[in-house]
Structure formats: structure tokens, C-alpha cells
TORLONU-683737 format. One record per residue (C-alpha): residue in one letter; x, y, z. Coordinates in steps of 0.02 Angstrom, whole numbers, plus 50000, padded with zeros to 5 digits. Example, Ala and Ser with C-alpha at 12.3 -4.5 7.8 and 13.67 -1.06 7.14 Angstrom:
<recs>
A506154977550390
S506844994750357
</recs>
This chain:
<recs>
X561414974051004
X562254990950988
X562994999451127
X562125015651153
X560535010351051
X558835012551113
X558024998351173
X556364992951074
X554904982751180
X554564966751091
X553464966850967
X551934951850981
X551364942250824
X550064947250741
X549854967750825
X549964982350723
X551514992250775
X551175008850896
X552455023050863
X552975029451016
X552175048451031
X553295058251126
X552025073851084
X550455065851152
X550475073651339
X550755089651259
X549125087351162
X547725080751274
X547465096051365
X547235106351208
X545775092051161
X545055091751324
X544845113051329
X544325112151136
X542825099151204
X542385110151350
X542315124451246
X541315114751131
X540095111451259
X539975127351343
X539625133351191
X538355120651145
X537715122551323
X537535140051305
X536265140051136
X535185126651224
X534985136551347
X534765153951250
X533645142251115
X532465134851251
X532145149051340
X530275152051311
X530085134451261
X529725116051336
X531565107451324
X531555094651196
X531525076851237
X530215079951380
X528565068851368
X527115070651463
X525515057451478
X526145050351317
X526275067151226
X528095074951163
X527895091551211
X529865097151185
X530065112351090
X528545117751109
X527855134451171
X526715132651326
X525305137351244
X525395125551106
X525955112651225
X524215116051341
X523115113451183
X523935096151166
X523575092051358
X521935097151354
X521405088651197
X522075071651286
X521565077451465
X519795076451383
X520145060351305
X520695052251476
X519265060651572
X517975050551461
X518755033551486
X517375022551577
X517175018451789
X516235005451796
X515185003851983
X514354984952025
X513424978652166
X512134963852164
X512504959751998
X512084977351928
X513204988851833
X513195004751821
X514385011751696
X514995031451656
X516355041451609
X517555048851724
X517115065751703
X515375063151767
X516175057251953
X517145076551939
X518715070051853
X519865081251783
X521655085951746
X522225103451768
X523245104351609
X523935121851668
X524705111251809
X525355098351659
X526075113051558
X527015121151720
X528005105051759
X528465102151592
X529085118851567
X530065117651724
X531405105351651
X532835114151618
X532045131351675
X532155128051855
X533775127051983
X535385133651946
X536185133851806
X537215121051803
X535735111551859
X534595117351712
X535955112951580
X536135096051638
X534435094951649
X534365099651462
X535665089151399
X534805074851479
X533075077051428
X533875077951241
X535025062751275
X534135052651383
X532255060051371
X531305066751523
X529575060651574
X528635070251695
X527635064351813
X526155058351757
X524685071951868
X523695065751968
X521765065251937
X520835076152032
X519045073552091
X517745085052117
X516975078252302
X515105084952291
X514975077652125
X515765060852154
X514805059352306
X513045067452203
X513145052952056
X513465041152215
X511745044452314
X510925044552168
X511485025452154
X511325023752324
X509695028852323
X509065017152168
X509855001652256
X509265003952424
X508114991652510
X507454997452675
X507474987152808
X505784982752866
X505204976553045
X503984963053071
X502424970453090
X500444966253126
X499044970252987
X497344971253044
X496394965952916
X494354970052884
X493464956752837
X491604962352844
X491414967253022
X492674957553081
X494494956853094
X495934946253060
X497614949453127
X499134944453002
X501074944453054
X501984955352896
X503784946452905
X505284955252915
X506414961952802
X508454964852830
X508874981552710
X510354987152609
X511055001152579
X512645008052491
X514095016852605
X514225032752497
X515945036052598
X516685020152593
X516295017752393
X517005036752361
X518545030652451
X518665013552343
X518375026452151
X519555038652209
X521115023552227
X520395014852088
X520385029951973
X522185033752064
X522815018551972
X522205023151790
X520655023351706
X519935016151631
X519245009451835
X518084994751887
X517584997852080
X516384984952178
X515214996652271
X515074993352474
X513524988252539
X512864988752708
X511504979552817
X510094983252906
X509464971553032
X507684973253102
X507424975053269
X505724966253267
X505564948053203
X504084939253173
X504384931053329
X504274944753413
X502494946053358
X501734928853408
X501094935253581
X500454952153524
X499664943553387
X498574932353523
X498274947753638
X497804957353446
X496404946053403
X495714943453594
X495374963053597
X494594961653429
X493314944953452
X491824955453518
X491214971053510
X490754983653638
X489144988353703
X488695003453844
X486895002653912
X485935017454021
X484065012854078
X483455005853915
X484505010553783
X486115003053709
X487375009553590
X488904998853514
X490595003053484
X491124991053339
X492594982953312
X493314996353192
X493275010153318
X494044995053424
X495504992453288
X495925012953296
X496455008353501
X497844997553469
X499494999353502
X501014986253503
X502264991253610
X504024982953642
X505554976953519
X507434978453523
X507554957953543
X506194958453664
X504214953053641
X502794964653574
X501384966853675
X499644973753641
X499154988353734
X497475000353694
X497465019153705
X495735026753712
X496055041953640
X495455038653475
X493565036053555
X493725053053640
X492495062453491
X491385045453541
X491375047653725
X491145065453725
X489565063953595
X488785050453716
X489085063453860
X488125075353753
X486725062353736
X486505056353877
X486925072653978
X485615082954070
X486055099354142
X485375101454316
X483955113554324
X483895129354456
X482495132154566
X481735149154508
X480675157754636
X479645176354654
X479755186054783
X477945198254832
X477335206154991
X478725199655067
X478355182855048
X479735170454930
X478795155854827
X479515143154731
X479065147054537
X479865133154460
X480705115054539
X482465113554533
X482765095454442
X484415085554459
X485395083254308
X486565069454257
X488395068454173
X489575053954097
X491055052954192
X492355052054046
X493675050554128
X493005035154222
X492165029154045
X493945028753937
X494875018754109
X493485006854097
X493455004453915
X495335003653917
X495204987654062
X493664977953982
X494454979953804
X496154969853887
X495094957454007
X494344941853952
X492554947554033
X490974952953965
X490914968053836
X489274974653921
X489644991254012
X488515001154102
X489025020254080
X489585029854227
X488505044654242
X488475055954396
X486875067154457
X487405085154430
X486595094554583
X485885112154534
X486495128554630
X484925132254686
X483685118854736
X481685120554762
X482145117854966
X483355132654956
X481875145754988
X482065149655193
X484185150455171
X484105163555030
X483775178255129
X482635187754996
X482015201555111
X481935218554992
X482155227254821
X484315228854769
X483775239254626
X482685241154486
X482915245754298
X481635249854165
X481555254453992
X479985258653877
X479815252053706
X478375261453652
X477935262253458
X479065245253431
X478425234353305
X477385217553353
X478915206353336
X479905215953439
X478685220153596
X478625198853580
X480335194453596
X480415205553756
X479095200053844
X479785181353804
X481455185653833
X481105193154001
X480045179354048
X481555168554017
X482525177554157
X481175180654297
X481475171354434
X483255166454419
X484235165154578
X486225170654580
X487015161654715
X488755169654806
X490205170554702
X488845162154545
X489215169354387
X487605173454267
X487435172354092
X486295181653993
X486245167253868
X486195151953945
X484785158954056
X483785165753901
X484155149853811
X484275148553648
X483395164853534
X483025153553373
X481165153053287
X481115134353371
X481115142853542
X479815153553517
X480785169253452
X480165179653316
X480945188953176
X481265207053206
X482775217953186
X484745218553224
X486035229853199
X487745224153094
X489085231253028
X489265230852822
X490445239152712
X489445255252699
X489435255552884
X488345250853040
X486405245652961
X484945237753022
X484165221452945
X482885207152983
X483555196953133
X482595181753226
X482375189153409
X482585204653390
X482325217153527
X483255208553664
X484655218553672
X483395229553769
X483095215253883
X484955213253923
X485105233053934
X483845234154077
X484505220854168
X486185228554143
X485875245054198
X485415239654381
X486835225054390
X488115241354343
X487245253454473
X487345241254597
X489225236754589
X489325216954559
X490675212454459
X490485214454282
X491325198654190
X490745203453978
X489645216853904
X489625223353736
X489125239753667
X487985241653533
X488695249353345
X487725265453357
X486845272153523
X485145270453553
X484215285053609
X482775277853730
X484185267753825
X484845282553893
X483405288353999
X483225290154190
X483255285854326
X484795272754268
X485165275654076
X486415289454041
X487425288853865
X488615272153862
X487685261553997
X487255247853871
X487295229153823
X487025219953661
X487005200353652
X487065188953518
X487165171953543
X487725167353368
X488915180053371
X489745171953558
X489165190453632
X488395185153798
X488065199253942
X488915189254123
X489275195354311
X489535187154443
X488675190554628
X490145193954719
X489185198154871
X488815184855015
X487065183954968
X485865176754864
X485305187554720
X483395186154649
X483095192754463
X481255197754424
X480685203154250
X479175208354213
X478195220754068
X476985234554137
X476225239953987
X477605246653855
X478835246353987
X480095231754043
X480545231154224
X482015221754304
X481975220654489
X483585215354601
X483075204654740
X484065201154910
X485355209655024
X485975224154974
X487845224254973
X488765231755088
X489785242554996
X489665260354917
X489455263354710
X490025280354639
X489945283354470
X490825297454374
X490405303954191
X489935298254047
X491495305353983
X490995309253796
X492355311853667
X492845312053481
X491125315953436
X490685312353223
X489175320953169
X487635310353090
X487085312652931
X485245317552933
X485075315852749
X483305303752760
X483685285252667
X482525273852579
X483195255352589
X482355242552500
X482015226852614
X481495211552537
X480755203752669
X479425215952702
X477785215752552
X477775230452426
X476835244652495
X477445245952697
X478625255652747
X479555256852937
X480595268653005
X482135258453090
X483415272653114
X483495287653194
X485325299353164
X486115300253301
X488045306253323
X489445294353359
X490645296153504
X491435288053646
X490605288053818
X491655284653973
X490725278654161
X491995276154283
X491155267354419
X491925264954598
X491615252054731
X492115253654900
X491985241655048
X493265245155182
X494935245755117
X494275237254980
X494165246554830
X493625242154634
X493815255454512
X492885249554313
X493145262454174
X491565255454071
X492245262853878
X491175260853734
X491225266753562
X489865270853451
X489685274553241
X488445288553188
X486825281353139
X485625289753011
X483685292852966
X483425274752886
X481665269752813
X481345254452738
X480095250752623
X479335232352570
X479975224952396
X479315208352442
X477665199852387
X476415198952519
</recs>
């Protein structure tokens, strides 16, 4: 070796020789700034190339959306969202299927949603954060997120009750058939039945993970169970107790007659009543014979019948018995039906009837204190036709005699009984309202709402206490005469109609009604005490007054033969007609404003179109 020479590193076999670069740590920096520069520059057109665009590289759902504008992008996502949506979700329970696409349950994707993450790699952050977020989507590739599915709930849970509703069995308690068989009965335990049904929540819960996962989805649905509360064991006693009530039927007797109620009006009794793990029992409720009962009541019912007496020269006489009448207990009937019906006895029951015990019976006469005239009332009906002058007289002949006890309350109906052709009654004439106004035509007892007018005028004048009266349509002329009749002191019944005439005696005595007809005149006498109280009466009161038309009118009546002709209507004005009428007893005082209305009448004939 030389002095002063450099030293040279041993070279190995076989390696190529390396010069020695004395240069090189000048160099390095200069390549390392060139490859920045490089980059920034690079970095720099990505970024000012991507800027309305998805970067490339980035996938979504299976789709390479880099480069792409949004828009085209979202056509892409929402041809393939529609794709995904159709893939099948298969439903089973009980070795059924039910099969459908995914959009039916409400799925969707919200490709807009898709689009905006996409778009935000490499557009969002910093930007140092967005270029490396670039460089490695083109490098590396970026895969967003695949969205979630999202499901519509009311739909979902819709197409689920529909199921639900196909598969359901209901559950189904033991139960007890009566059967018919002729006119008997058999009794037959139904067995029970456990249901299903689907748990709409719990199966929404199961598609929504399963769909979660992917589709396409298979979900099992959940079922639920029903158990009955009422087994056929349950049944075995009330069965036994069923067909004991059922064996016979049941037969009421009064004196000599008999009537049966069969076992089918039995079979609409029973009730079972119990459950819940414990035994049924048979119980009856009687309600369903109620219409029964209360049509034997009506049969075998007989209302008790008031002594009527007539009172002259002082002297009282009975003029007709009183007779006891008879009722059915019903209340007593349904307890005892209910009892026999559950007992092993005899199905023979006598009905419970009680007497009814008239107000006023035939030994009544020396405790009625008849001892002069209350009041009388009369009206003529001179010039009536036949018909009519005969339903008066019968009418009043209903009513004479009749005795109002204290605090009784009369009817004008029930008294008079019914006014049918059956009764005695003849056909006359009635007023009614029609569409052309107030009019008179044919009407079976006609003429006694004179009767109830007379016997109302003296009842008013006297002061008892008036309980229903009805005015007629139009007013009546001859009603308003003296000494009691003034205009608006009148009374029209109809017991079709439910129009009765009632007061009650509100005095301490007994009041006596006698009726009579001297000649064309009907008379109603008051019999008694007389109260001992003072009447006033004030008026009438006459208002809002409508003039009649006295144009003359020729209506054709049917019911009378060709050739006769009768004058039914007179005109007459309409108004209103106010009595005040004022009772005083003591400190006692009762004021009644008696109102009544009235439509103008007019000049009607009618003449006969009939045959004769």
C-alpha cells in the first residue's frame, strides 16, 4: 500500500461495484421537493377536476359511481334501489308461506341519501383531509356504507294483519247446545278449542332484522295462544242441572182452565253461569216469559167494578153492584216459575191472582155523604142528526151514576168504555185536521164530545183539579151558551186518538155524577159536598182573531146515498180564548189559565155520492 492513498473497502465476490457518490446528499432534497411539487400539483387538479363530481374509485351497493355527476349517479341508485326492493321476504307459520317482495312490507332506499354520501368523499373535511381522501379512493377504492333499508311501519304492519287475520283461529270455550228434537230437548257439551293468533309486533320486529341483514329475507312468523277458560269439564254439572230444567214442561191452572208453557219458552230461561277454572252452573232468568206472564194477566185479569148509585128526593140508591175484580201477581208468578223450574217438584202451578177491591163498593151508600146538587151543566143538541142524538144519550148513560172518591182521579174514557160499533156506538161525525185544513167526516160515536163538554163545564166551574182536556179544531157555537158555556170552555175526546177528558176530586168528599137527556137537552148534575173553597173566573181572553170564510162548500161524501144532503159546518172565526180560573181555600190558592186555540171553520154541506 501507498502512503497517502485512499483506502478502498473490500470488495465481495460476486457484487457489482458501487462508486462512491460524493454528490448524492446534495441531490435528495432537490428529488424529494420535485415529488412534492409533483403531488401538490397532482393534488391540486383532483381536486379542481372532482369538484362537481363523485371521486373516482368510490362504489356504492355494488355500483361504481366515481366520476360521475350526482344526477347521473342517482339514476344508477335508483334503477338498483328498485331492483333490491323487489327481492322476495318470505313469511311461514304452520307450514304456510306467504311470499312478497320487499317493497310491499314499505321497503325502500332513499337513493338521494345514497347519492349525498357518495358525493361526500373527498368533498367533505379539510383539505388536507379531502385530498387524502381522494388519493385513496383512486388508489385504494372507497366503498360507502351500504344504507340502510328503511321501512314504512303502517304498511309493514297493514300486509301483517292482513296475515294475521287469515291465520287466526279463535279460541273457543266449551259450551252447551240445546238441541230441539220435536218437543223435546237434548243438551250437548261443544268441546273446547285453544286459538292462535299471530303477534303483529313481535313478527314486525323479527322482518325488520331480517330485512336488516339483506334481502332477499326468510322470517318465521310468531304465534300466540289462546287458552279457554271453560273446558268441557267445566260443563258436566251444568249439563245435569241443563237437562233436569228441561224434562217436563210447565203447566199454570186457575178454576178450570190450564195453559202450558213448553219446553221451548223453557230453553229461552237458561243461563250458565261460572268459568275461569271453576264449574258452570245452570241458573234461569224469567225475563224472557215476561210478554207470557203479562198476556196471562190480561186473560185472566178482571178489573174491579164501582158501585154506581142515584141520588133523588134526597134519598141515595144503589144503581149498580160494585163486583170484586181479580189480578196475577207477576211479580210473585216469575219467583215461582224461577224456583219450580230449578226444584225437582211437580210442574203444576196454580197462578197467584189477588182480588182487586173496587173504590166504591155497593155498602159504601150511608159513608158517601150525597146530600145536595155541586153543580149542573147542560147543553141542547137540537136539529142533530139520529146518530148523533144516539151516541149521547148512550154515552151519558155510560157516566150516570159514577162515584169519584177523595183524591180519585176520573176518566172520561175508561168510564164511557170503549166508543166502537161493538159497544153499541153509532156512526156519526168528527172533526180532523187534513191538509186543506180542519174538516168534518164520518166517525163511529160521534157526538160525544158534547157529552164530555157538559160534564166539563161544571167540573171547571166548580174548581176540582183539572188533570187533561183538549180543545176542539174549530169552536162550536151551541157550546158556548149559558148559564156555564162561554167561548173556550170545551173538551174533545178521542179514545183512538189517546185524548181522554180526567180530574181528580181533590175535595174530602165523595163526588156523584148524574147524566141524564130531557128532551134535546143533556144534563150533568154534580152530586155531594160542595167544596169549601171559592172559584173566580176571569175572561175568556179572545185574541189573534182569523176571519171565516163564508163562501158556502159542497163536499162530496161517499158514505151518504146520492140525493141527501146535510149541513155539517157552520163559519165561524178562529181565535184564542183565555179563562183564568182561581181557587181559593185559606191561604191556599190555585190559579189555571185554561188556553185554547181554535182554526176558522166554514159553511160545509155535504151531499150523498153513495148508493143507497
Amino acid at each position: 500500500m501507498r502512503r497517502g492513498a485512499a483506502i478502498q473497502p473490500p470488495r465481495l465476490a460476486g457484487l457489482p461495484h458501487i462508486p462512491n457518490l460524493p454528490h448524492l446528499g446534495r441531490v435528495v432534497p432537490w428529488i424529494i421537493a420535485g415529488l412534492v411539487t409533483v403531488f401538490v400539483g397532482a393534488s391540486i387538479g383532483l381536486l379542481l377536476g372532482s369538484s362537481d363530481r363523485i371521486v373516482p374509485g368510490v362504489r356504492v351497493m355494488g355500483l361504481d359511481l366515481g366520476g360521475r355527476s350526482p344526477a347521473d349517479a342517482r339514476s344508477l341508485v335508483e334503477s338498483e334501489a328498485a331492483s333490491v326492493v323487489q327481492r322476495p321476504v318470505t313469511l311461514k307459520a304452520g307450514g304456510h308461506e306467504w311470499e312478497m317482495p320487499a317493497e310491499q312490507l314499505g321497503v325502500s332506499i332513499d337513493a338521494d341519501a345514497v347519492v349525498d354520501d357518495a358525493f361526500a368523499v373527498g368533498h367533505d373535511g379539510n383539505i388536507v383531509e379531502r385530498v387524502f381522501s381522494r388519493w385513496g379512493a383512486i388508489f385504494l377504492g372507497s366503498r360507502v356504507t351500504a344504507p340502510p333499508l328503511q321501512i314504512e311501519s303502517d304498511q309493514i304492519d297493514g300486509e301483517l294483519q292482513a296475515i294475521a287475520d287469515e291465520i287466526a283461529r279463535p279460541m273457543q270455550d266449551a259450551r252447551i247446545d240445546l238441541i230441539p228434537n220435536g218437543d223435546e230437548y237434548s243438551v250437548a257439551i261443544v268441546p273446547e278449542q285453544p286459538g292462535t293468533r299471530m303477534s303483529v309486533e313481535e313478527t314486525s320486529a323479527r322482518v325488520r332484522t331480517a330485512v336488516a341483514a339483506g334481502l332477499p329475507a326468510t322470517v318465521n312468523i310468531v304465534m300466540e295462544t289462546d287458552e279457554p277458560s271453560i273446558t268441557s269439564v267445566d260443563l258436566r254439572s251444568a249439563k245435569t242441572q241443563a237437562e233436569r230444567i228441561l224434562s217436563q214442561p210447565l203447566t199454570f191452572t186457575l178454576d178450570d182452565k190450564r195453559w202450558t208453557v213448553s219446553r221451548a219458552e223453557i230453553a229461552q230461561t237458561l243461563e250458565f253461569e261460572g268459568g275461569d277454572g271453576q264449574g258452570v252452573q245452570a241458573s234461569v232468568n224469567v225475563a224472557p216469559l215476561q210478554r207470557r206472564f203479562e198476556q196471562l194477566a190480561r186473560e185472566v185479569g178482571r178489573p174491579a167494578q164501582d158501585a154506581r148509585f142515584t141520588f133523588s128526593g134526597g134519598v141515595l140508591r144503589v144503581l149498580r153492584e160494585s163486583q170484586d175484580g181479580r189480578r196475577l201477581d207477576v211479580e210473585t208468578l216469575g219467583t215461582q216459575v224461577h224456583d219450580r223450574l230449578l226444584s225437582t217438584g211437580d210442574r203444576t202451578l196454580p197462578l197467584p191472582v189477588v182480588v182487586a177491591q173496587p173504590r166504591v163498593s155497593s155498602a159504601d151508600a150511608s159513608k158517601l155523604g150525597i146530600r145536595e146538587l155541586i153543580k149542573e151543566g147542560r147543553t141542547a143538541f137540537a136539529g142533530s142528526v139520529p146518530e148523533k142524538q144516539h151516541n149521547i144519550a148512550l154515552a151519558a148513560s155510560r157516566l150516570n151514576g159514577a162515584v169519584v172518591p177523595p183524591g180519585g182521579l176520573f176518566s172520561f174514557n175508561h168510564e164511557v168504555g170503549p166508543t166502537t160499533l161493538e159497544a153499541g156506538f153509532q156512526s156519526g161525525w168528527g172533526i180532523t185536521m187534513s191538509a186543506s185544513g180542519a174538516r168534518t167526516i164520518p166517525s163511529v160515536a160521534g157526538g160525544i164530545c158534547q157529552v164530555a163538554t157538559t160534564l166539563f163545564q161544571p167540573v171547571f166551574h166548580s174548581g176540582y183539579q183539572i188533570e187533561e182536556r183538549h180543545y176542539h179544531l174549530y169552536w162550536i157555537n151551541s157550546y158556548g151558551q149559558a148559564p156555564l158555556g162561554m167561548k173556550g170552555l170545551d173538551a174533545t175526546v178521542d179514545e183512538e186518538a189517546g185524548l181522554d177528558f180526567q180530574f181528580i176530586n181533590n175535595s174530602d168528599n165523595y163526588m156523584l155524577i148524574q147524566s141524564w137527556v130531557d128532551g134535546s137537552t143533556l144534563v150533568f148534575g154534580l152530586y155531594g159536598t160542595k167544596p169549601a173553597w171559592d172559584v173566580k173566573l176571569e175572561g175568556p181572553v179572545i185574541n189573534n182573531t182569523v176571519a171565516a170564510d163564508t163562501q158556502q162548500v159542497e163536499q162530496a161524501e161517499p158514505t151518504m146515498p146520492v140525493g141527501k144532503r146535510l149541513a155539517v159546518e157552520s163559519a165561524q172565526d178562529g181565535f184564542d180564548a183565555t179563562i183564568t180560573r182561581t181557587v181559593k181555600q185559606g191561604d191556599s190558592v190555585r190559579t189555571l189559565p185554561l188556553k185554547s186555540h181554535y182554526v176558522p171553520s166554514r159553511n160545509v154541506t155535504l151531499y150523498g155520492t153513495g148508493s143507497t
